[in-house]
Every structure is written in structure tokens, then in C-alpha cells.
N, C-alpha and C positions, 0 to 999 in steps of 0.2 A: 504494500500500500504506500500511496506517496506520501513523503511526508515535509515539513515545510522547508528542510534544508535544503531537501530535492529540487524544489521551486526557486530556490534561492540562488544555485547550482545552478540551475538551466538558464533565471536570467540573465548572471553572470556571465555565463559563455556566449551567449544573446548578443549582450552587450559588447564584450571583449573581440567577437567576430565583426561586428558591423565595421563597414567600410566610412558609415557617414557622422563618427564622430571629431572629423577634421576640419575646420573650414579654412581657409585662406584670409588673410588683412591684408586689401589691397594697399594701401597707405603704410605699413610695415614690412611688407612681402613678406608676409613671413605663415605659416601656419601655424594653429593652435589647437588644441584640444578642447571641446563644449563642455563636456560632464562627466563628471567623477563617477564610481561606481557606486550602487544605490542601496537608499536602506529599504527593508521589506517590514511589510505591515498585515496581520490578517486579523478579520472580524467574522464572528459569526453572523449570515446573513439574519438569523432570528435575533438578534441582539434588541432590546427594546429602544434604542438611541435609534434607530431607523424612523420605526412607528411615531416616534417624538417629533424627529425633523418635518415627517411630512403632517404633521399636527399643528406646530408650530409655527405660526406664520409668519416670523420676524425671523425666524432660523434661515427658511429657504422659502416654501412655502405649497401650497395645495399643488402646484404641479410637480412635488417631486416621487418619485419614483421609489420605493424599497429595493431591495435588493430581487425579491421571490415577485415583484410583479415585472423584473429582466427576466427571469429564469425561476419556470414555476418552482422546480424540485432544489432551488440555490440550499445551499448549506454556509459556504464561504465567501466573501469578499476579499481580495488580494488587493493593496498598494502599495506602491513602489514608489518610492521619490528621490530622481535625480538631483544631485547639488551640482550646480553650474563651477568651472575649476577656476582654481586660482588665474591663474591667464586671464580669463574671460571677465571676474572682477574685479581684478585689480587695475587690470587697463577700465573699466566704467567708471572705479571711484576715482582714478588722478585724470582720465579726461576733464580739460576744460572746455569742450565744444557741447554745445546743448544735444547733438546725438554723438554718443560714443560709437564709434568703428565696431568695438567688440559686438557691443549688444543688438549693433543693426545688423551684426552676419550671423551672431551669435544664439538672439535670444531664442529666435522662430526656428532654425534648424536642430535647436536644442529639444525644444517642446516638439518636436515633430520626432526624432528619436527617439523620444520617450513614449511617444502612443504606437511608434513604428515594432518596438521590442512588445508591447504589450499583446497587439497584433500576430506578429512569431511565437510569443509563450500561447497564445490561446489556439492558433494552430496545432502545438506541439501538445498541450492538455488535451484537444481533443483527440489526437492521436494516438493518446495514452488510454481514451475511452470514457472522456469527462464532456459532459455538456457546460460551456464556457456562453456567456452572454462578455461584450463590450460595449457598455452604454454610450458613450461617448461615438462610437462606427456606429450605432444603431439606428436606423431610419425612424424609431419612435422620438431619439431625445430633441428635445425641445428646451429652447432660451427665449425670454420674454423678457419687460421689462415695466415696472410701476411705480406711475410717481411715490417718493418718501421724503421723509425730512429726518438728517444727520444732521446733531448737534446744534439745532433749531433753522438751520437753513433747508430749502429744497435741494432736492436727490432723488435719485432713484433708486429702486432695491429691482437686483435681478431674480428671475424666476425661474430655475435650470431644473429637468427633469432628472438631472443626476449631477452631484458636487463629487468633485475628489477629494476635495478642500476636505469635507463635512465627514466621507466615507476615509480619510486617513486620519481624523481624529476618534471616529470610533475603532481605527485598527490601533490606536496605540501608539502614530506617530508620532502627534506632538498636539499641538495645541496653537490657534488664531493669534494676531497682535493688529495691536492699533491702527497697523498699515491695511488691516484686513488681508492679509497672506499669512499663510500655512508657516509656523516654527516648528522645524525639528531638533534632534539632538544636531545636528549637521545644518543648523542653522532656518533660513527662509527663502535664500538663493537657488531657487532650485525648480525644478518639473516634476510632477504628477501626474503617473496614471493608474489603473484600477482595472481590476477581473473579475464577474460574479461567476462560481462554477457551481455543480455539484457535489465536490467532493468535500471531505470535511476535513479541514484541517485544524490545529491545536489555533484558537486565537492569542494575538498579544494582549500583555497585561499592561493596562492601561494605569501610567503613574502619575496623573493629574486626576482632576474634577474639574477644574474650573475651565472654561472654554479661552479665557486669555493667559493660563496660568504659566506660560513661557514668555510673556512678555511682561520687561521690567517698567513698560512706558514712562521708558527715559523721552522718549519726544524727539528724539534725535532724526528718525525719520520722516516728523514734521519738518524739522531744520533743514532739511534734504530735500524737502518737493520745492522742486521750481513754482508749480503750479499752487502753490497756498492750499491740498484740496485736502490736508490733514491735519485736524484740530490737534495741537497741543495737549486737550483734554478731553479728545471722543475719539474720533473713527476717521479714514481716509472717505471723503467725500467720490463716491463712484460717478457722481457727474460730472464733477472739476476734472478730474484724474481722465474720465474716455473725452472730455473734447480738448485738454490738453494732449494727448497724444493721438486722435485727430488732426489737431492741428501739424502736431511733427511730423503727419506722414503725408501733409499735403505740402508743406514747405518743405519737405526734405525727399520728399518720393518714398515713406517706407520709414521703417526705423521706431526707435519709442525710447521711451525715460528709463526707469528703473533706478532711478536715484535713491528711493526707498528702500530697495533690494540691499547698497551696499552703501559700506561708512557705517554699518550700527551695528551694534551690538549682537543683534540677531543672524549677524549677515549669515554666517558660515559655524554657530554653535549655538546653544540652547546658553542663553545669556540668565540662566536663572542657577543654575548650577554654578555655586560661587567657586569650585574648584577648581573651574576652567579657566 
């Protein structure tokens, strides 16, 4: 029977074989590496934090999906989260141009190797004899979008019929921050995907409760948006934040911020862990 180091195993070499974790910097000539190799997360698909989310309507909201309405007979949910490499950061936080090189070759081929591997592991699971759903490939998911108000201004709250974000804090990842992005022990810099199967695997043990409890909201990644659209004392404004980068991919042809992502504390470790 599989077991979760098996899957872990299989990413890994997923990973490690792909041809498409290089890109090129034309401005540097030089090539770099996307993403590090990734932590693995798994939830039981019966977990009650499912049933929650789609209860919940500030969480996500009535369009979201459980795990068992992807995949009647689901048992497990599988996530995986890529951390973008040093290379790829460190050139974003000492650029002084309003698009960084890295993140404009970087960020999108990054998140596209990550749902690409997910893609190859659910091949290989079914080959193994497992019925595999991928919400995110799936012709049912759906994104919506409703007016809200962040920290007494208007905003909008999105409406996704599947989060990774939401399905790798009940596998055990980590835990949301002020920026509104995923903290892991390997920080917030990083790509996300996810697998509902059949098979059951051991879940991880989740060592928070609290839904921001990796984030020390130092502010720091308020100090960091160009675009003003993260309260010092609430949440990154999802309005400010999509027509600020918007706007960089009409004046720039492409490309996007990520200021947030790096220079803080969260970048690249669980910034709550004072022994780090």
C-alpha cells in the first residue's frame, strides 16, 4: 500500500527530472533556477475544516467545493508547496526597477511547474490504481468575484470553487499573514498545488489553530507595497493589489510586484519560530 513517503518520493523525482525549472535573464544572461524542492502536506478529505470553509462565508464562500464533491469516494487531499530559490529572491528584493527581471521570467513559469508536477503525480497515482481529481485542471472550478470592505475601505472578496491556500492549511502547512499568502515553515515565497485521490493516506499534524498564527504582523510587508493596498493593521486590500499589477502588465507588457513576497520576515521561514 502507498504510503506518504512514497508520494513524496515520486514528487521529488517529478521534480528533479523536469526540464522546465531553468529560465534565462535576458539583462544578466545568465540562467537561474525557479524553485527549490517542496514540502508535502496531506488532509483527510472528511476533515471537518472542509465542511467549515464552505459554511463560512468570509473564509471562501458558498461556491467552494469539498474535497468528496471532486471525487465522490476522496479519502485524501495532497499539497505540495514550492519555495521560489534564492536566485529568484534575492534578485526581486535588491531590484530597484518597479518590475524585477527575476519575477517577470520567474514568477509564472514557476506556478506553472508546480501544477505541471501535480498533473504527472496524478497520472502516475492513477496508474498505480487510485482515482485522482485536480480541481484546479477541472472544467467544474470556478472564480468569481464580490464586492467587500477591508479595513473599512471597499474591496472585493474572491469566490474560488477550490483554494490551495485554505486546503494546505488544513494539510498542516502552515498558516495565512496579513499579506493574505500562505506561510510555511519555508516561509510565503512560494507555489501551491493540490490532489484529491482515493487513497488514504496518514494526515499531517497540524501545529497551529489560529488561521494567522505564522504571522508576527511586523507590517513590514505593508512597508513593501508600492501600491498602499496593505493596512498596517488589517489585511492586503485585493483591489488595490489586482489593479496595481494591472496596471504593470499594461505598462510593462507582463510582469507583476511581489514586493510583499520578499524583505520580510516570512519570506523564506516560519518567522514565529524564535529559533530561527
Amino acid at each position: 500500500m502507498m504510503k506518504n513517503e512514497d508520494v513524496l518520493a515520486m514528487i521529488s523525482k517529478i521534480f528533479t527530472d523536469s526540464a522546465d525549472n531553468i529560465i534565462h535573464l535576458p539583462e544578466e544572461d545568465c540562467d537561474v533556477p525557479i524553485l527549490e524542492e517542496p514540502l508535502i502536506g496531506f488532509a483527510s478529505a472528511d476533515d471537518p475544516l472542509f465542511d467549515e470553509l464552505k459554511r463560512n462565508p468570509e473564509a471562501i464562500g458558498e461556491g467552494f467545493m469539498p474535497p468528496r464533491e471532486w471525487l465522490e469516494n476522496a479519502r485524501s487531499v495532497i499539497v505540495f508547496f514550492f519555495p521560489y530559490t534564492e536566485d529568484i529572491r534575492r534578485r526581486l528584493a535588491d531590484s530597484e526597477t518597479v518590475i524585477a527581471e527575476s519575477w517577470k521570467y520567474g514568477y509564472v513559469p514557476g506556478s506553472r511547474l508546480a501544477k505541471k508536477v501535480a498533473v504527472i503525480l496524478k497520472e502516475q497515482l492513477e496508474a498505480a490504481g487510485m482515482a485522482v481529481a485536480d480541481p484546479l485542471n477541472d472544467p467544474r472550478f470556478a472564480r468569481s468575484s464580490v464586492p467587500a470592505v477591508t479595513d473599512g475601505e471597499e474591496d472585493v472578496h474572491y469566490i474560488v470553487s477550490w483554494s490551495t491556500r485554505h486546503a494546505a492549511f488544513v494539510a498542516g502547512l502552515g498558516t495565512f499573514g496579513m499579506h493574505r499568502h500562505f506561510i510555511t515553515e519555508r516561509g510565503s515565497c512560494g507555489s501551491l498545488a493540490t490532489l484529491i485521490t482515493d487513497h488514504e493516506f496518514t494526515p499531517t499534524k497540524r501545529d497551529y489553530t489560529d488561521i494567522y498564527e505564522y504571522c508576527i504582523h511586523c507590517g513590514q510587508c505593508a512597508r513593501n507595497c508600492p501600491a498602499k493596498a496593505i493596512d498596517p493593521n488589517g489585511l492586503r486590500s485585493l483591489k488595490k493589489c489586482s489593479a496595481f499589477g494591472g496596471y504593470l502588465r499594461e505598462k510593462y507588457g507582463g510582469g507583476g510586484c511581489g514586493r510583499c513576497f520578499v524583505g520580510v520576515p516570512c519570506e523564506h521561514r516560519n518567522p514565529s519560530r524564535r529559533t530561527q
